[in-house]
ZAMARGU-4260 file (C-alpha; in steps of 0.2 Angstrom, whole numbers, plus 5000, padded with zeros to 4 digits):
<rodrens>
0) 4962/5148/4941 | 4963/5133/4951 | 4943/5134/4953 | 4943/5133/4933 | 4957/5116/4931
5) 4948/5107/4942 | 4930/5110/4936 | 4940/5107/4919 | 4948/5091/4924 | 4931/5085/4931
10) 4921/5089/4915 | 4934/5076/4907 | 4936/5064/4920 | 4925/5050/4910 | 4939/5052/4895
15) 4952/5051/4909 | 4946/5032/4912 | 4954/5028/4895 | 4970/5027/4901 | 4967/5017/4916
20) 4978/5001/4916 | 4965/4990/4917 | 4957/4996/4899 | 4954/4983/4887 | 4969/4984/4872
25) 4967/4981/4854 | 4982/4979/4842 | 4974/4981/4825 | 4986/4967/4820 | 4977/4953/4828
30) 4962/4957/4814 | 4972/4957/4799 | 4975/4976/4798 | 4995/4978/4793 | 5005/4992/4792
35) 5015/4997/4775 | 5005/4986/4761 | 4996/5002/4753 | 4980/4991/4754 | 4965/5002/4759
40) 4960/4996/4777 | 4945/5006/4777 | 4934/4990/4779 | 4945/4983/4790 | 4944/4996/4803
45) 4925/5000/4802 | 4922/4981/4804 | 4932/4982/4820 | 4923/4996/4829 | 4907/4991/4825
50) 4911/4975/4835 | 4913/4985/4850 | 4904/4987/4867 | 4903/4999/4878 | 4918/4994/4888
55) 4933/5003/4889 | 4946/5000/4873 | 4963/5009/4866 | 4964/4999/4848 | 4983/5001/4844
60) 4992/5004/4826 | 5008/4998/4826 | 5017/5015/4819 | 5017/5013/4799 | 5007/5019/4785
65) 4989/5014/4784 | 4980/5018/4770 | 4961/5022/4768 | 4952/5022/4750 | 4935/5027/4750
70) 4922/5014/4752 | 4904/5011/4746 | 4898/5002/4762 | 4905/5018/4773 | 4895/5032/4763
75) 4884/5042/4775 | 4874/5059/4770 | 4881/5074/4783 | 4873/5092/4785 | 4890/5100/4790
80) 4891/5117/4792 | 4902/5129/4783 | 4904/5116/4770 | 4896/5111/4753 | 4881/5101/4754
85) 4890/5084/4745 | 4882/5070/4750 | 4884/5056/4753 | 4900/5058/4764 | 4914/5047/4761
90) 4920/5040/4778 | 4936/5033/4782 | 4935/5030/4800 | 4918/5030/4809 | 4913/5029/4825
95) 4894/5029/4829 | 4885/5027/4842 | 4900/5020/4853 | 4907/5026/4871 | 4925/5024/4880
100) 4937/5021/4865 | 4953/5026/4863 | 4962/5027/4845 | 4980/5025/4847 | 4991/5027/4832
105) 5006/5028/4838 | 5015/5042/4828 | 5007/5031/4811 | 5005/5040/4795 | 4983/5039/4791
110) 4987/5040/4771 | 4972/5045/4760 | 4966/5044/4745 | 4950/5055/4735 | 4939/5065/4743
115) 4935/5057/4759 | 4932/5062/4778 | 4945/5054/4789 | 4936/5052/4805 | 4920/5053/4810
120) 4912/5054/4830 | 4894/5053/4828 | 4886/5051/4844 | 4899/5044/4855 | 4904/5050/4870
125) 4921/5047/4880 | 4932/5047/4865 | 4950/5047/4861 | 4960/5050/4846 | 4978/5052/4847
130) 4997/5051/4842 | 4992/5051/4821 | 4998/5059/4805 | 4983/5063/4792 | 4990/5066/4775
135) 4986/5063/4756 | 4998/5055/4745 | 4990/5067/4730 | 4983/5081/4740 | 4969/5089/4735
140) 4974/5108/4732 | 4991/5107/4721 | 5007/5119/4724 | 5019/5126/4711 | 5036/5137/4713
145) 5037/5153/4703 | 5051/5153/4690 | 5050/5167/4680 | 5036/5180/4681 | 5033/5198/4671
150) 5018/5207/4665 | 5016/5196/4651 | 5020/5178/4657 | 5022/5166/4673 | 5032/5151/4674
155) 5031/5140/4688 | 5037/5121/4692 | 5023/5109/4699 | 5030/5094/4708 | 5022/5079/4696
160) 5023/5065/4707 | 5011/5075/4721 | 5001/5086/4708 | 4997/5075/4695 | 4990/5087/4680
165) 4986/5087/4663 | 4987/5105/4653 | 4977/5111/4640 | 4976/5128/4631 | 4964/5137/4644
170) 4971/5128/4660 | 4977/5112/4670 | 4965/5098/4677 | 4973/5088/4691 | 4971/5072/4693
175) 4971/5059/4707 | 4964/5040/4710 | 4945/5042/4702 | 4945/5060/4703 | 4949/5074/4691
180) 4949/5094/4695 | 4950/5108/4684 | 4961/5125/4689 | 4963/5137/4679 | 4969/5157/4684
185) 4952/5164/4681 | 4949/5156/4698 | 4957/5173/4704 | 4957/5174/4722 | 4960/5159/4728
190) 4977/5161/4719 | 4988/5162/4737 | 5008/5166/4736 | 5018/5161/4749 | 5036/5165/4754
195) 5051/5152/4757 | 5047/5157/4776 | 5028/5152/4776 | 5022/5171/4775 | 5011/5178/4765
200) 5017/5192/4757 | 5011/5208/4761 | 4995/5219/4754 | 4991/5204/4744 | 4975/5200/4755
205) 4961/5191/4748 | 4962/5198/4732 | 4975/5186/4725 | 4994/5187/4720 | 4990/5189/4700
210) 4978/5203/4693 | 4975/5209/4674 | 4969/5198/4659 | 4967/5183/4669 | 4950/5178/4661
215) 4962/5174/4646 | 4975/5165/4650 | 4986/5152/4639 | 4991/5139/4645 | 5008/5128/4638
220) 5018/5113/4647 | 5037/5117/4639 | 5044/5103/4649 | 5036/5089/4660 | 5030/5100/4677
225) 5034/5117/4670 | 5019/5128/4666 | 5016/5144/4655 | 5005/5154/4658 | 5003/5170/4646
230) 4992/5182/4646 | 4993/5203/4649 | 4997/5205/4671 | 4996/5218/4681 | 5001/5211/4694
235) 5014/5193/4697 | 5020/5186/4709 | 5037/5184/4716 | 5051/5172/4709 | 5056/5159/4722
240) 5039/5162/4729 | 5027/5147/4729 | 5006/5150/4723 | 4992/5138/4730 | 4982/5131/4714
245) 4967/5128/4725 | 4956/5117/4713 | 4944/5108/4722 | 4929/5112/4733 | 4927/5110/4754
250) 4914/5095/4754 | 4923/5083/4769 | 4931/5087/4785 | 4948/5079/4792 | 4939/5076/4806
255) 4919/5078/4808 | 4913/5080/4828 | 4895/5077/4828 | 4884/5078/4843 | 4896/5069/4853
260) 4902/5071/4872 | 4918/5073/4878 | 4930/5071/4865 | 4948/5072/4866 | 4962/5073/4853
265) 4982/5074/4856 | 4995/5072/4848 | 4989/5073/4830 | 4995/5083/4814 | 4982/5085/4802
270) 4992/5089/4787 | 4978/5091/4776 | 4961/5091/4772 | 4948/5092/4759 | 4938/5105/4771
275) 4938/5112/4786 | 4950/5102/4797 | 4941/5098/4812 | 4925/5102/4812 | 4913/5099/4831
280) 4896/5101/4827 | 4882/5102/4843 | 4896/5094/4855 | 4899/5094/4872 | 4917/5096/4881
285) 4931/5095/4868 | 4949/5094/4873 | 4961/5097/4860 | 4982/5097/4865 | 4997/5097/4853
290) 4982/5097/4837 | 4992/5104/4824 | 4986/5111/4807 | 5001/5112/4798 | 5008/5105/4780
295) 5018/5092/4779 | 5035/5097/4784 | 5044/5081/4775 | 5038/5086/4759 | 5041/5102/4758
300) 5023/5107/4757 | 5016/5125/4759 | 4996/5121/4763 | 4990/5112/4775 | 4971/5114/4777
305) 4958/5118/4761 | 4951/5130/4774 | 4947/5132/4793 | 4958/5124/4806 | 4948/5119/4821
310) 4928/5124/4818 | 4917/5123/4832 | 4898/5128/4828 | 4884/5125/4840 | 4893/5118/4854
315) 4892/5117/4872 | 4902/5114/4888 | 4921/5117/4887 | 4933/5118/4873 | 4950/5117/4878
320) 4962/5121/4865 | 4981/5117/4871 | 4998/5120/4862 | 4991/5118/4847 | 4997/5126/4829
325) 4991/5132/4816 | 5003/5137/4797 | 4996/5138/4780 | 4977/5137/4782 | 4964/5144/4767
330) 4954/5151/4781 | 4955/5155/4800 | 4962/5142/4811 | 4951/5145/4826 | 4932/5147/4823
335) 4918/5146/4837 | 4901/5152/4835 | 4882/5147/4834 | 4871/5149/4819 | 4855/5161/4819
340) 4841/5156/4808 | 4830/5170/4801 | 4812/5169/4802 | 4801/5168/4787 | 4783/5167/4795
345) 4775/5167/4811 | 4763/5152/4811 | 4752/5158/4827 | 4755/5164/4842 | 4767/5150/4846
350) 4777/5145/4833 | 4785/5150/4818 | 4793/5145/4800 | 4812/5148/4799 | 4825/5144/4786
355) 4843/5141/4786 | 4847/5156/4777 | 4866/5150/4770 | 4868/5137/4757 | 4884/5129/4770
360) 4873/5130/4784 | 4856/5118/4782 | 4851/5104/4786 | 4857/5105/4805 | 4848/5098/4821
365) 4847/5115/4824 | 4838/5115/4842 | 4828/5102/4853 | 4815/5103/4867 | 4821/5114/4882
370) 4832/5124/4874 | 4832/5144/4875 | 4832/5153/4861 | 4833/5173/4859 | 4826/5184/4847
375) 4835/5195/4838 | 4830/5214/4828 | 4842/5210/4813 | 4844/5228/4811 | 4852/5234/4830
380) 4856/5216/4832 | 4849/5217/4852 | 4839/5204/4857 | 4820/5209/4861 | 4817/5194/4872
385) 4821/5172/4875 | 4809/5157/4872 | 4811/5140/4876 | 4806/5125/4864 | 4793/5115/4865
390) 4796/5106/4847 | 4810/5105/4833 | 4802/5100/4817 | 4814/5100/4800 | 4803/5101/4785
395) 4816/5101/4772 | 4834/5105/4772 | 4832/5123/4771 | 4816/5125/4781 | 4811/5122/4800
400) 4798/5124/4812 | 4799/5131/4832 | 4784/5128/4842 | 4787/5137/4859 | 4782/5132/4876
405) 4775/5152/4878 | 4768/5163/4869 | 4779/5171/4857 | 4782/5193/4854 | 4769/5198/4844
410) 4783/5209/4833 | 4793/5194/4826 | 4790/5195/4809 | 4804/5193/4795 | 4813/5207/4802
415) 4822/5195/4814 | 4832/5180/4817 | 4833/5169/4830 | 4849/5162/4840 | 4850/5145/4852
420) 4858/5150/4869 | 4860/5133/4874 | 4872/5126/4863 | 4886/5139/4868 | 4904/5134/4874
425) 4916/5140/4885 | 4932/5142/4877 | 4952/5143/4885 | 4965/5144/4871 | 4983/5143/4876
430) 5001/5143/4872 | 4996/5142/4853 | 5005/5148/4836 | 4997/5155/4823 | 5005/5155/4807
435) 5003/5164/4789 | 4985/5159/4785 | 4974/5165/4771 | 4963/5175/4782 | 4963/5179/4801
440) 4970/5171/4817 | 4954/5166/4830 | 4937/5170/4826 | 4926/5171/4844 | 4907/5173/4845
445) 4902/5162/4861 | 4893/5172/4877 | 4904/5159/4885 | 4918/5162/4896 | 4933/5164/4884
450) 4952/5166/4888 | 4965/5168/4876 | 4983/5168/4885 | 5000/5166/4880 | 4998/5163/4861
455) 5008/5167/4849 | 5000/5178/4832 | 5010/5178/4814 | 4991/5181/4804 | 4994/5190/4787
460) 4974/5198/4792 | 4968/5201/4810 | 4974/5189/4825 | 4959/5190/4831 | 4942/5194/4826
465) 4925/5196/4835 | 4911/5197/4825 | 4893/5191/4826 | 4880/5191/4811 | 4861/5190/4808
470) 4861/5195/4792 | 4874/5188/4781 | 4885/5171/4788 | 4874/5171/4799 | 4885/5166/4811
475) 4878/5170/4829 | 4887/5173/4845 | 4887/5190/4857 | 4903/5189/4869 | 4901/5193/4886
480) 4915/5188/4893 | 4933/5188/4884 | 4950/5190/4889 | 4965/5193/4879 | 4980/5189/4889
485) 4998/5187/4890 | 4998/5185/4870 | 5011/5190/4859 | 5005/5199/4840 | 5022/5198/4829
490) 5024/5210/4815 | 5013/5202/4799 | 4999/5202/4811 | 4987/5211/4799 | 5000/5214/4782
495) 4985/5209/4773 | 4970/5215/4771 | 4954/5204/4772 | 4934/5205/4777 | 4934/5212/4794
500) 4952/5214/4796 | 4952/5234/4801 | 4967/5232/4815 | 4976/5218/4824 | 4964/5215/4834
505) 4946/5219/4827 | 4928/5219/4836 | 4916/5221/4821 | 4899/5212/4824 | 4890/5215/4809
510) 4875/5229/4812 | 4865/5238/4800 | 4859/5250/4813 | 4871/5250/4828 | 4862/5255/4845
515) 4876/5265/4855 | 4866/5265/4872 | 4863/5246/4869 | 4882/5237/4863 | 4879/5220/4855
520) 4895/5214/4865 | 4900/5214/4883 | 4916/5214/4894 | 4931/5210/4883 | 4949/5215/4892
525) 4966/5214/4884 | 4979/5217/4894 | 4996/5212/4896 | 5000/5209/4879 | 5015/5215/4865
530) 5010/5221/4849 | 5023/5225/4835 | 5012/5232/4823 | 5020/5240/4806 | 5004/5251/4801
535) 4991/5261/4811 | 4979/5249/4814 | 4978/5240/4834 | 4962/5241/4841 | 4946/5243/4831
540) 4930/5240/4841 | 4914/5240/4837 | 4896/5242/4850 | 4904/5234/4865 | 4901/5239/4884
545) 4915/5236/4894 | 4931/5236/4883 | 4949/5237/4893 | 4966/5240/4884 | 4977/5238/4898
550) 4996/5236/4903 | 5002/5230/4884 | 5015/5235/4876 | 5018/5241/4859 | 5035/5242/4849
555) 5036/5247/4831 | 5039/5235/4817 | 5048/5241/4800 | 5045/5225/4793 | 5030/5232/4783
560) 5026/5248/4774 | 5010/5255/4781 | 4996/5254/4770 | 4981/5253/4780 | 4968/5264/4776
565) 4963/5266/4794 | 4974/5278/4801 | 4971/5277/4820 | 4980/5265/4831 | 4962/5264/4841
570) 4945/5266/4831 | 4931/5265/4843 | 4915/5265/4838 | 4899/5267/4848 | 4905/5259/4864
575) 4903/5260/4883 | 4915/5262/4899 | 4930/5261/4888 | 4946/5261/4900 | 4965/5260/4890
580) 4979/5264/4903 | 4995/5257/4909 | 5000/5253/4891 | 5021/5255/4885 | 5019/5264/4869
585) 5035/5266/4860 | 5040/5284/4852 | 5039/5278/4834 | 5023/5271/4835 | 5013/5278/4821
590) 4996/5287/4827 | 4994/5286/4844 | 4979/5292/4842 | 4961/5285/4848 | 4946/5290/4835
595) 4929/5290/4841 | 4912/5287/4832 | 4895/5287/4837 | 4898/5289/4855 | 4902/5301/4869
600) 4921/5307/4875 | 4915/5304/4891 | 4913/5285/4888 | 4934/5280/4888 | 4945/5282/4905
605) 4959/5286/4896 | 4978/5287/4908 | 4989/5285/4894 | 5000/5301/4892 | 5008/5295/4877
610) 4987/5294/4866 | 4979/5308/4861 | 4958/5307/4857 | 4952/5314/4843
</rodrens>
């Protein structure tokens, strides 16, 4: 361990210099940016870091509100994966092409306003941002509370002043500052309910809270912010329980990362967003400490982010991730993986056609000469061999063009995709929580070295999923190296079911054709952990070698009827060199029982008295 902090504190020691006393400082002041005037400073701000050099700088905000209005001179066309090809991007803070800056905000309030990406890094290296709130006076997803609700009405109060709306007979459309968005309930599933304590009630999943006639809903304001909505239910939610109206579309990040080098953020609430929240995109060494993706406590808010918390794709180095939470996301708070692209053609002998085959995933600077890239059979998933590239061509947003140093398999053919092994990360994650999100907790697909230890998991899906994909997200990234440690999974871990979420913890790469003597992922351990699972489901695991359940411990909840249809507290599926021992197993734990698939019995050391195999 002391091996690891110190390569980690050298990978950041050029960040480090930032703090040095003798670093040039900046109060925003002295260039006519004041706090509390509700002016847009957008033009302000841009105007004084494009002034800059490369010497070190921390550019101070007094604390107050600042507020950023888009701006015509700021627009910039961004690929950014995951999210809706809107272009151009509306930038609020851009930093391009800069090194050795620190953005001190001092505990401000960054206010926003439209659809517009707070900050941008493009590359820039030795960056800091820290000690700033990043909110929306009108937010762009609107909230109500449930007043009365039966099978043949809903009434619910909407906060006018933060969700300005009109109604009309067949929905609402809100409306903010040169901007209107239409909601209505036929939007179904992105209809979330939450509780007064932030949960997500249980077995709602991703199917949404209202079910029945909802292509035909009416729609009637009786009094100024209350909303009726009739129509024949089969399902309502619960009065006093609050509904996300989500209207609008993910098309900006709160904060966009772009082939950047050694960024580091602390100290920041990101209260919402118009996208993903923190997107890092081909970057180098990111440090992240106390980066909370939370809503904003002081206004009694339920969402914070439109959808993923902190999204990494394609990077490389280290990511640190450090007391950091996460509570009332659309999506997963933790994402890391790569992007595989399939191949349409083969050209000649050295190079082939390839396409971004996800319409929130093109347009990326997807490799560049020297990198290795693998081959991958899209049925078994296995790779069949690596190439390094000699040449990176994009044709068109969807299209590219690899040119190989050697000479390439003969069998490539449209049957495979390819993945880029040299943009993938390391990864510690530590003393985290993870709230009620609609989805999952951390999603890991990264050959890195990854350790997850002493966080704390409240997810309404799985706490933590490990995937991999060749054939759909195409969302790339074998493990072969994970630890789970030291981690506590509360009780609405997985009270809801959504894609991939068959247990707490879920290993489910997706493979058309698993090969059982040839696992996709490698060397994952979880040991010393406490689970306090409701339902059946633990441990699902799909095609990995070397998988250890180990010395955790394992209380039943009653918080939760069980409803799960997997029935096993451990479903293995055509794995190797499984090993589960040492773990405390309480009487009333439902199952204890291990199923096997597609593989031999032989294959789990099992020293558990307490599980039975069947």
């Amino acid at each position: 361990m002391k091996i690891l902090i110190s390569s980690i504190m050298l990978l950041f020691v050029l960040v480090a210099c930032n703090s040095d006393e003798n670093v040039k400082q900046i109060n925003v002041a002295d260039f006519g940016i004041a706090a509390n005037t509700n002016q847009s400073v957008t033009a302000l701000a841009n105007q004084l870091i494009e002034n800059l050099g490369d010497e070190p700088v921390k550019i101070v905000f007094p604390k107050g509100r600042y507020d950023f209005y888009p701006d015509s001179n700021y627009y910039k066309a961004y690929f950014e994966t995951n999210t809706y090809d809107v272009n151009p991007k509306r930038l609020a803070i851009l930093i391009e092409g800069k090194k050795n800056i620190t953005i001190d905000a001092q505990g401000s309030d960054f206010i926003y306003h439209g659809h517009i990406q707070p900050f941008t890094l493009d590359h820039s290296e030795n960056i800091t941002i820290q000690n700033v709130n990043i909110d929306w006076d009108i937010p762009l997803t609107a909230e109500s509370e449930v007043v009365e609700a039966d099978s043949i009405h809903i009434l619910v109060r909407i906060d006018t002043l933060q969700f300005p709306h009109r109604v009309h007979k067949k929905g609402l459309t809100f409306i903010g500052k040169n901007w209107e968005e239409e909601w209505k309930l036929s939007n179904g599933s992105w209809l979330i309910e939450y509780n007064n304590d932030h949960i997500i009630p249980a077995f709602t999943g991703g199917h949404g809270c209202v079910n029945g006639d909802i292509e035909n809903v009416k729609y009637t304001e009786t009094a100024p912010g209350l909303i009726l909505m009739q129509a024949d239910f089969t399902k309502t939610p619960a009065v006093g329980n609050h509904l996300i109206m989500r209207h609008s579309t993910r098309d900006h990040a709160g904060m966009f990362l772009f082939h950047s080098k050694n960024s580091k953020l602390e100290n920041i609430n990101v209260y919402h967003t118009s996208g993903l929240g923190i997107l890092s995109q081909y970057c180098e060494n990111i440090e992240m400490r106390n980066v909370n993706m939370i809503p904003n406590p002081h206004k009694k808010r339920y969402l914070s982010g439109h959808d993923d918390g902190l999204h990494f794709m394609g990077c490389k180095g280290e990511i640190i991730i450090d007391d950091c939470d996460a509570q009332g996301l659309m999506d997963d708070p933790i994402n890391i993986h790569g992007t595989c692209v399939p191949i349409v053609d083969r050209i000649n002998d050295y190079s082939l056609k390839c396409k971004f085959a996800h319409s929130m995933s093109c347009g990326l600077n997807w490799a560049e000469k020297g990198d290795k890239l693998s081959f991958i059979d899209k049925k078994s998933m296995n790779s069949i061999g690596n190439g390094m590239v000699k040449s990176f061509k994009l044709l068109t947003k969807d299209t590219i063009i690899l040119e190989f140093e050697s000479e390439i398999p003969k069998i490539l053919n449209a049957g495979y995709s390819i993945e880029n092994l040299s943009w993938t990360p390391n990864a510690t994650i530590t003393n985290c929580f993870v709230g009620s999100c609609r989805a999952r907790g951390y999603l890991i697909s990264t050959p890195g070295k990854v350790v997850i230890e002493n966080n704390v998991f409240e997810t309404s899906g799985s706490a933590i999923l490990i995937a991999g994909d060749a054939n759909n997200w195409y969302e790339s990234g074998a493990v072969t190296d994970v630890t789970i440690r030291n981690n506590e999974f509360r009780t609405p871990c997985n009270s809801s079911f959504y894609q991939f979420c068959n247990a707490i913890i879920s290993i489910y790469p997706e493979i058309p054709e698993p090969d059982s003597l040839r696992p996709f992922h490698k060397n994952i351990r979880i040991e010393n952990n406490s689970f306090a699972p409701s339902d059946y489901p633990i441990l699902y695991a799909l095609s990995v070698d070397g998988l250890s359940f180990m010395n955790n411990i394992i209380t039943r909840s009653y918080d939760y009827n069980p409803w799960h249809f997997q029935k096993a507290s451990f479903l293995i599926d055509a794995c190797l060199n499984v090993k589960i021992s040492g773990n405390k197993i309480g009487e009333d734990v439902l199952g204890k029982n291990i199923v096997l698939k597609r593989m031999n019995r032989k294959e789990v050391d099992l020293d558990n008295e307490e599980l039975t195999i069947q």
